[in-house]
C-alpha positions as CSV (number, residue, x, y, z in Angstrom):
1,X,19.8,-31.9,22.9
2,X,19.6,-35.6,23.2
3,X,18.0,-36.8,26.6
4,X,20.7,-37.4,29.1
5,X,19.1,-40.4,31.3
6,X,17.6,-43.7,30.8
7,X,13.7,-43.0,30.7
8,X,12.1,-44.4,34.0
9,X,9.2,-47.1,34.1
10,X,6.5,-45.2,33.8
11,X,7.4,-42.9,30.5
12,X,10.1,-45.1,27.8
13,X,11.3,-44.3,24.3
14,X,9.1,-46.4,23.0
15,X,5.9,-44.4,23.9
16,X,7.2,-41.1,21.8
17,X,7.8,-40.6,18.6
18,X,6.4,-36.9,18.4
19,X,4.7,-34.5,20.3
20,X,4.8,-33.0,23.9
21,X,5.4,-34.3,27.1
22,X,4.0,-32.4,30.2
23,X,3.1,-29.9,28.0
24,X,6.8,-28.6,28.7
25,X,8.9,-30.6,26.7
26,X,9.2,-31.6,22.9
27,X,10.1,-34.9,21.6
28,X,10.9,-35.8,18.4
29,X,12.8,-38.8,16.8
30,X,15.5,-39.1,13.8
31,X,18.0,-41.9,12.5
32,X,16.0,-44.0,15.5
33,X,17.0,-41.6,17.7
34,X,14.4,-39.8,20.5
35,X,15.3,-36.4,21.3
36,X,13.5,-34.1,23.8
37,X,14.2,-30.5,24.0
38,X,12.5,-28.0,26.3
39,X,9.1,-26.2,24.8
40,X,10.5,-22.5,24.4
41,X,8.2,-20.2,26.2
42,X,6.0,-17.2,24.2
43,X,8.0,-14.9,22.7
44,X,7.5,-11.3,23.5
45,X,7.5,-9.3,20.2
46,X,9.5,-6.1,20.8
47,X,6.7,-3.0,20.3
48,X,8.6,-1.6,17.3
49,X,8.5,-5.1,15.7
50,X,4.8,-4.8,16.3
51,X,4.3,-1.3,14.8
52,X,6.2,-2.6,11.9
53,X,4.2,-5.6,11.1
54,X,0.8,-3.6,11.3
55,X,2.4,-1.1,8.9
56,X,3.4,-4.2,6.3
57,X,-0.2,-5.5,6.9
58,X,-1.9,-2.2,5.8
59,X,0.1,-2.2,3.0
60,X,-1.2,-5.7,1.9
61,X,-4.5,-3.9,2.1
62,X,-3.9,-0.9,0.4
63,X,-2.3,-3.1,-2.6
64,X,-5.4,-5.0,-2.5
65,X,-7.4,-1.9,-3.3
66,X,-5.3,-0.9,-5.5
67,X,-5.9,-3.8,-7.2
68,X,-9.2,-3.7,-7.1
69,X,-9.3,-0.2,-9.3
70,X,-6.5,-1.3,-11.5
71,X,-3.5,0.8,-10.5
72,X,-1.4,-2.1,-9.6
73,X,-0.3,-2.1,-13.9
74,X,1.6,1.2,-12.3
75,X,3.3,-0.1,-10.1
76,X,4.3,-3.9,-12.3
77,X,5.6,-1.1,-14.7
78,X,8.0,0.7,-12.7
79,X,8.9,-2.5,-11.2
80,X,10.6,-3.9,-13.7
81,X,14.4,-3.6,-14.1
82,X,14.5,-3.4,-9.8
83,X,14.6,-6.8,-9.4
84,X,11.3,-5.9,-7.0
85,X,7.4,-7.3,-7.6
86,X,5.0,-4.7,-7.5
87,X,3.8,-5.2,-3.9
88,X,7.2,-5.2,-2.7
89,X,7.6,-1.3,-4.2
90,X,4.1,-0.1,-2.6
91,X,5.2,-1.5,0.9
92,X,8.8,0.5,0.4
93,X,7.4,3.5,-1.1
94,X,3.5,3.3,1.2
95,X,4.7,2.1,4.5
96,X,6.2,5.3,6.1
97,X,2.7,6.3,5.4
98,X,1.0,3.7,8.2
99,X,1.1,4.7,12.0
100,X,2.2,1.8,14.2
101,X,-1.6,0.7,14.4
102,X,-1.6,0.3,10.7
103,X,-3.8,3.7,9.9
104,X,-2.7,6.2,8.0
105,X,-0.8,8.9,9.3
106,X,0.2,11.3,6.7
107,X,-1.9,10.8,3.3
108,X,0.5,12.6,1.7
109,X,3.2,10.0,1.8
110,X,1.0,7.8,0.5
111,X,1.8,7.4,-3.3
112,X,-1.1,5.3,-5.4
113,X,0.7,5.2,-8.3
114,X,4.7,5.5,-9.3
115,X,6.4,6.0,-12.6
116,X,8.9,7.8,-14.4
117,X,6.3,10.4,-16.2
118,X,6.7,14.0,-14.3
119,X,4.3,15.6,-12.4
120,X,3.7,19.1,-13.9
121,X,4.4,22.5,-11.6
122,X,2.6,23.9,-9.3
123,X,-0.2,21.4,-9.2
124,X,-2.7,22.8,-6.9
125,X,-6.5,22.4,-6.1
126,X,-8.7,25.5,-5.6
127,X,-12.4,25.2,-4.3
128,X,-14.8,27.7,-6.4
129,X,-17.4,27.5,-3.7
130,X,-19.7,23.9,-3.9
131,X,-20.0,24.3,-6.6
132,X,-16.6,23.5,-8.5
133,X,-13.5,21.9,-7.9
134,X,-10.7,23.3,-9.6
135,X,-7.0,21.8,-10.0
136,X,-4.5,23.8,-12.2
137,X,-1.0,23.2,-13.1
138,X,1.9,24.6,-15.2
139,X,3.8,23.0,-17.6
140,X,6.2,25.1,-19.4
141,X,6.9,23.4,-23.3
142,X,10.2,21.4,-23.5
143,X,10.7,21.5,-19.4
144,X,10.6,17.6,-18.6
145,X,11.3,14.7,-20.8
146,X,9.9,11.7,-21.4
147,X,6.1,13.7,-21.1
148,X,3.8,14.9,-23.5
149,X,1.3,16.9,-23.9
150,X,-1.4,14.6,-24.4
151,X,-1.0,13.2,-21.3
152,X,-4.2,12.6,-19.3
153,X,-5.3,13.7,-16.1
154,X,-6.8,11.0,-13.8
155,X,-8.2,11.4,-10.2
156,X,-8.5,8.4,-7.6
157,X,-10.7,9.1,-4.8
158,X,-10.1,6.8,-1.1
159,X,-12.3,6.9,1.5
160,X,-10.7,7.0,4.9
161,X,-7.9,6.4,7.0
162,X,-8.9,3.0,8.7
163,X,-10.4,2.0,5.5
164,X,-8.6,2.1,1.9
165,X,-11.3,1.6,-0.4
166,X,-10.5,3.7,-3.7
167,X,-12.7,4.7,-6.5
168,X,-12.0,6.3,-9.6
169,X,-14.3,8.8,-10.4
170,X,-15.5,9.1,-14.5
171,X,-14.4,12.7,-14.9
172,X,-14.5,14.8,-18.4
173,X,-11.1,14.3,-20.3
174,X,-8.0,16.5,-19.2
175,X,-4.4,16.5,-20.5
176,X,-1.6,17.9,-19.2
177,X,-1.5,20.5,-22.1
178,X,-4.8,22.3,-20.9
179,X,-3.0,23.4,-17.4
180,X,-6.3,23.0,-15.4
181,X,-9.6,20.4,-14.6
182,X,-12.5,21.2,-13.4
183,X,-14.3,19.0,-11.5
184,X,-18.4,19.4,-10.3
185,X,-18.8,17.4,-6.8
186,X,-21.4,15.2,-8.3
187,X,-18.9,13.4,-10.2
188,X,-17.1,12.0,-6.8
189,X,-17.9,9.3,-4.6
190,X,-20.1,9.9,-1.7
191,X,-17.7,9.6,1.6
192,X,-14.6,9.1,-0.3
193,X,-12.7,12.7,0.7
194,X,-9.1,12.1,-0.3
195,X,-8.3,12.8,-3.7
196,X,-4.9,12.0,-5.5
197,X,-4.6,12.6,-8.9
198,X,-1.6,11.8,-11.3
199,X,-1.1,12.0,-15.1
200,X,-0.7,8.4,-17.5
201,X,0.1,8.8,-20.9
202,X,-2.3,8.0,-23.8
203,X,-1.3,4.7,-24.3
204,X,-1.4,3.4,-20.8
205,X,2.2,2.3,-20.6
206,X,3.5,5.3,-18.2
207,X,2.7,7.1,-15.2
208,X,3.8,9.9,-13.0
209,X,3.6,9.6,-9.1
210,X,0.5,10.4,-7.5
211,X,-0.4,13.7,-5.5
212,X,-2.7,14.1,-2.7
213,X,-5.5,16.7,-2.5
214,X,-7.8,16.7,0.4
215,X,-10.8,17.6,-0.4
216,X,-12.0,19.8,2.8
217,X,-15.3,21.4,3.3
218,X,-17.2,20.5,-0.1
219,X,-20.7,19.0,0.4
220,X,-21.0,15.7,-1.2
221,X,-23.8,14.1,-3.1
């Protein structure tokens, strides 16, 4: 809104161009013009606007990390044909995963990786004392396309839920034809609990979803 009166001795046009005036008002000038609108107070942030942000922030970092270890080709792969980047599909398939402080909530809604490879049956992890960890699935012949047999069984291990950090351990090699793995917890990261593990073909160019494991009650090395 232009300014209605005739400025008085003491303040003119001449003497703004830009900026504030009494730290309440803002003036700014165009086509010669001075204009002087009132400075809009703070603006409140409704709490669920809040919540949201933090959960859109902790997906940043989670993408970061997942950067980090190499599972963002994933998620560029299954990408493409949505008409979505990469970081937009973690945030819309990872966010429901965040609390409103930007922790994680529920791990298993968390998905490291996403692709159109299946995830075999009954994928389940069994402890064998300390001494073993072992994760078994089925996968009748002919049941899914689009898979193979020669698929490989990869782990990614992340450390808390304040702090996404990810590792992937060097494991022996597992396809999805030998329906098990068998892991030994000297193989996994010291402080890094949460296991997902998903299948990616032999050629790197597919992947399945990821599954979450926890990993409860195993001494680490």
């Amino acid at each position: 809104t232009r300014w209605p009166r005739d400025w008085s001795s003491d303040v003119c046009s001449s003497d703004l161009s830009h900026g504030l005036l009494d730290e309440k008002f803002i003036v700014t000038s165009y086509n010669g013009q001075t204009y002087l609108r009132r400075k809009p107070k703070s603006i409140r942030m409704a709490a669920g606007m809040v919540e949201q942000g933090e959960r859109i922030s902790a997906a940043a970092a989670l993408w970061k990390a997942m950067k980090a270890v190499g599972l963002d080709r994933a998620w560029q792969m299954a990408a493409e044909g949505y008409g979505l980047t990469a970081y937009n599909m973690v945030v819309k398939h990872c966010q429901k995963a965040f609390d409103g402080q930007g922790f994680i909530s529920d791990f298993e809604k968390l998905k490291l990786t996403c692709g159109k490879l299946q995830l075999p049956d009954h994928l389940v992890l069994v402890h064998n004392g300390r001494e073993r960890i072992d994760i078994t699935w089925d996968t009748p012949p002919g049941t899914y396309p689009k898979v193979h047999e020669t698929d490989l069984f990869v782990i990614a291990c992340m450390k808390k839920a304040d702090d996404f950090a990810l590792r992937i351990p060097d494991i022996e090699i597992f396809r999805r034809k030998d329906g098990h793995a068998f892991l030994s917890p000297e193989v996994l990261p010291a402080d890094f609990p949460h296991l997902f593990c998903f299948f990616r073909s032999e050629d790197g160019k597919a992947y399945s979803e990821s599954k979450y494991l926890f990993i409860n009650n195993l001494k680490f090395k």
